[in-house]
C-alpha positions in Angstrom: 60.8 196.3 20.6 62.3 195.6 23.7 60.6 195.6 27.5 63.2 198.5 27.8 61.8 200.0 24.8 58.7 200.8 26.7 58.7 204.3 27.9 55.4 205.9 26.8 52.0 204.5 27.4 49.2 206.2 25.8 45.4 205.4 27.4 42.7 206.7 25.6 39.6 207.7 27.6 39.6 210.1 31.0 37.0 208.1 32.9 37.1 206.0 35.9 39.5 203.4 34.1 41.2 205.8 32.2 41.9 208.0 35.3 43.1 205.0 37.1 44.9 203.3 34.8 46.5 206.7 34.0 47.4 206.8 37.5 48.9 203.0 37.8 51.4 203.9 34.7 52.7 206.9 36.1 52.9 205.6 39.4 55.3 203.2 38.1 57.6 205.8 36.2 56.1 205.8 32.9 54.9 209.0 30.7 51.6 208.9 30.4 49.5 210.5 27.6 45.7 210.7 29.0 43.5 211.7 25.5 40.1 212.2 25.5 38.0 214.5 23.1 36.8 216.8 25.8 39.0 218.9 27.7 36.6 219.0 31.1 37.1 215.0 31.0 40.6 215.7 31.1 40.7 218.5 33.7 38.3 216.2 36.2 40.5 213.0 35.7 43.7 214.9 36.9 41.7 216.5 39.8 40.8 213.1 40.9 44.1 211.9 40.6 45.4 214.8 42.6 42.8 213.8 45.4 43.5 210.4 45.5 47.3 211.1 45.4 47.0 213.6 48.4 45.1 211.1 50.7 48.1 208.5 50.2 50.7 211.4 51.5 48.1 211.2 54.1 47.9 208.0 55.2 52.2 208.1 54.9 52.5 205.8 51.9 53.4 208.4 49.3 55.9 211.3 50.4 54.6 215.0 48.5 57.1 214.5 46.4 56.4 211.4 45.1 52.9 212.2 44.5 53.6 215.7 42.6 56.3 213.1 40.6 53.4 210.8 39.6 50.9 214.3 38.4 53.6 215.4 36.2 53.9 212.1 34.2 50.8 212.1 33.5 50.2 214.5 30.1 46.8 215.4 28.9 46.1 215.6 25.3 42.8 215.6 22.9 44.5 215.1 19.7 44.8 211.2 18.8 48.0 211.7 16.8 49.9 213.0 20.7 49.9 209.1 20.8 52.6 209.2 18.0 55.0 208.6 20.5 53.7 205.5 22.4 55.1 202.3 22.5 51.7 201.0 24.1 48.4 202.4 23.9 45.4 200.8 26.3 41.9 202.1 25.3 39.6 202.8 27.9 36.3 203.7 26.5 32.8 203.0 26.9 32.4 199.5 26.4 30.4 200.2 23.3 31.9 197.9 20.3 30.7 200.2 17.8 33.0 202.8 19.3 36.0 200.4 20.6 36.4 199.5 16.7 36.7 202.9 15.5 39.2 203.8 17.9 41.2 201.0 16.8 41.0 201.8 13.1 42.0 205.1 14.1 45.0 203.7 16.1 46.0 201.6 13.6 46.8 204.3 11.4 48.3 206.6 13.9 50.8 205.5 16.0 53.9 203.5 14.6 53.7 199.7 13.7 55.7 198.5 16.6 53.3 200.4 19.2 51.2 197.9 21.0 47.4 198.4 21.3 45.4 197.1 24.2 41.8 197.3 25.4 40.7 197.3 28.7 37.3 195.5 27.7 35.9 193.1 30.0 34.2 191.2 27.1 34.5 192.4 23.5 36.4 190.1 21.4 40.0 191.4 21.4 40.5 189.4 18.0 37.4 191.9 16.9 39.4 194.8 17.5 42.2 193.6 16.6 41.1 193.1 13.0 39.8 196.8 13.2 43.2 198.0 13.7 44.6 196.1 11.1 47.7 194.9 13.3 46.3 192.1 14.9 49.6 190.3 16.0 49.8 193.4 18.2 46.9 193.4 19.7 45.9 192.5 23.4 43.4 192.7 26.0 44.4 194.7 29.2 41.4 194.1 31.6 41.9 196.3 34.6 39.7 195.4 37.6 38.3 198.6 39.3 39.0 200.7 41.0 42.8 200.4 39.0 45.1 201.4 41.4 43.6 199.4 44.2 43.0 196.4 42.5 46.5 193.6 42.0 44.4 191.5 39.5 44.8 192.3 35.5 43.5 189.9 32.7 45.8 189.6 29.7 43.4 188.5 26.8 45.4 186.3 24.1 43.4 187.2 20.4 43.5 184.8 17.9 45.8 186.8 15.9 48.2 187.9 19.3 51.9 186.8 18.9 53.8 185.9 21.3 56.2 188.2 21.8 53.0 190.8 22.3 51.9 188.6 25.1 55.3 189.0 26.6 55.9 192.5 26.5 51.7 192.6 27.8 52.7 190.4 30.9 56.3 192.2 31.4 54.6 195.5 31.2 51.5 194.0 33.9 54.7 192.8 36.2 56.1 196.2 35.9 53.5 198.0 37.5 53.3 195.3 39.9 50.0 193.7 39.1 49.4 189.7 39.3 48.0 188.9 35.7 46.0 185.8 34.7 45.9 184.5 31.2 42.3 184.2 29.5 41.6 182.8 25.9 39.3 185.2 23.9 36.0 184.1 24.9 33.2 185.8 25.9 33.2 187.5 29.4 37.1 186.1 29.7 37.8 184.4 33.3 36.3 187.2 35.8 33.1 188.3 34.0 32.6 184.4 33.2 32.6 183.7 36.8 31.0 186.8 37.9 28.2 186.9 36.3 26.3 183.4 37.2 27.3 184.2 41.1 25.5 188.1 40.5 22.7 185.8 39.4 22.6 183.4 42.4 23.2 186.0 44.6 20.2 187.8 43.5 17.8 184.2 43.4 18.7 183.9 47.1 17.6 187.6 47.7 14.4 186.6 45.9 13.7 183.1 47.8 14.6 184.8 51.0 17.5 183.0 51.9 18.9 186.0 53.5 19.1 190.0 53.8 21.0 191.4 51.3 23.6 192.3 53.8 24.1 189.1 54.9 24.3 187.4 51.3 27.2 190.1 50.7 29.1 189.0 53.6 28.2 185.3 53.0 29.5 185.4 49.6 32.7 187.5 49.9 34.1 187.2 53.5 35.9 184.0 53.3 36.5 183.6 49.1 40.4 182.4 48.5 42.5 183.4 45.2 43.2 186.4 42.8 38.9 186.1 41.5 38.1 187.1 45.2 38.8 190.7 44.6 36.7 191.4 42.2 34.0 189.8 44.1 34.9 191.5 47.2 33.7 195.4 45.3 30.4 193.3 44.5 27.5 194.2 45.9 23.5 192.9 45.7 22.0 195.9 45.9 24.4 197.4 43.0 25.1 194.8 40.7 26.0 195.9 37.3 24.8 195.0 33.9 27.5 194.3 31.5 25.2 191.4 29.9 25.0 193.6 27.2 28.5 193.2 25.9 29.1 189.5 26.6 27.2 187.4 23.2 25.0 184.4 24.0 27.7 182.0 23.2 29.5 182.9 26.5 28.3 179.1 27.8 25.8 177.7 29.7 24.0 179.4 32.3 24.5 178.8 36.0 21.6 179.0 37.9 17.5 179.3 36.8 15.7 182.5 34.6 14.2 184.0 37.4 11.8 187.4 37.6 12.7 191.3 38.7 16.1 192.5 38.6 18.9 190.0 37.7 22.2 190.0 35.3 21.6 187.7 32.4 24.4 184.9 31.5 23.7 185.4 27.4 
């Protein structure tokens, strides 16, 4: 399978990453197939779409056209075999590793053994589900940064089992839709969630010691960061930080920063 080869994407889950990433494909002249199990999923994710679509006519960077174009690539569907047709499929489920690797057993069986599978995990092991899918060599790790279609950075996650020519169609496909990709080894939390998490700590120990407001700790740790991992960053806030700890093992390396008390994201 060529890059030209690559007509169809299939992304399975009608949540905020599914929606967006939904959105990113067709935006780019792909057919998307948007599946998830319940039809109300479906009917919000293309009503959000719609909205974010009509305020970019508004603002002038999308003509009506354009944006009724992108709507009508995009094709819901809550039967997994509608991915029959896929050349690439990117999961976009909970992150919930019980339920990532029964998608891709399912998937493995389904769609044809050319069709690519990717996950947009920020920290399950893509070798993991690649073995669940019993295709490994085609198997990749599409990590999507939120929200999808703001957002240039995408993390291409190499599995131990991931050939090369996967890899190259994966980064093709991330230059078609004119995203900047960065490379990451399989290891726990990959590059952004690796670096992310230590600074959500820190940030919190200086709220803690008093350092500084919250507000001021935001803007002191965002305003002037350089390079693709800024951005990210830049959607982080004290006050909100997430807790994807969960997901990421213990083996994800040493911890930056002390154990402190209250609320704070642990480095496992």
């Amino acid at each position: 399978m060529t890059h030209e080869d690559i007509k169809t994407i299939g992304v399975v889950g009608a949540g905020q990453m599914g929606r967006g990433i939904s959105q990113v494909c067709a935006t780019a002249g792909y057919e998307v197939v948007l599946l998830d199990n319940a039809e109300p999923a479906l009917a919000e994710a293309l009503d959000k779409i719609r909205t974010g679509l009509e305020r970019s006519v508004e603002r002038g960077s999308l003509s009506p056209d354009e944006a009724s174009d992108i709507v009508s690539r995009i094709h819901p569907k809550t039967a997994l075999d509608s991915l029959g047709h896929a050349q690439l499929v990117i999961e976009a489920v909970p992150e919930d590793l019980s339920l990532k690797t029964n998608v891709f057993g399912q998937l493995g069986r389904i769609v044809p053994p050319a069709t690519i599978l990717a996950s947009n995990t920020s920290s399950i092991s893509i070798t993991t589900l690649g073995a669940a899918s019993t295709r490994s060599d085609r198997v990749v790790g599409l990590h999507f940064m939120n929200p999808a279609p703001v957002m240039e950075l995408v993390e291409v996650v190499r599995g131990r089992e991931t050939s090369d020519q996967t890899m190259d169609r994966a980064l093709e496909f991330i230059k078609r839709l004119g995203k900047m990709s960065v490379v990451s080894k399989d290891t726990p939390g990959f590059i952004v969630n690796r670096i992310l998490m230590p600074m959500i700590n820190e940030a919190i120990f200086a709220l803690e010691d008093g350092v500084a407001p919250a507000e001021q700790s935001n803007a002191g740790s965002c305003k002037d960061a350089t390079g693709p991992l800024h951005r990210p960053r830049s959607r982080m806030s004290i006050s909100g930080a997430c807790h994807p700890s969960s997901t990421v093992p213990r083996s994800s390396g040493p911890s930056c920063g002390r154990q402190g008390s209250g609320a704070r994201v642990d480095n496992r």
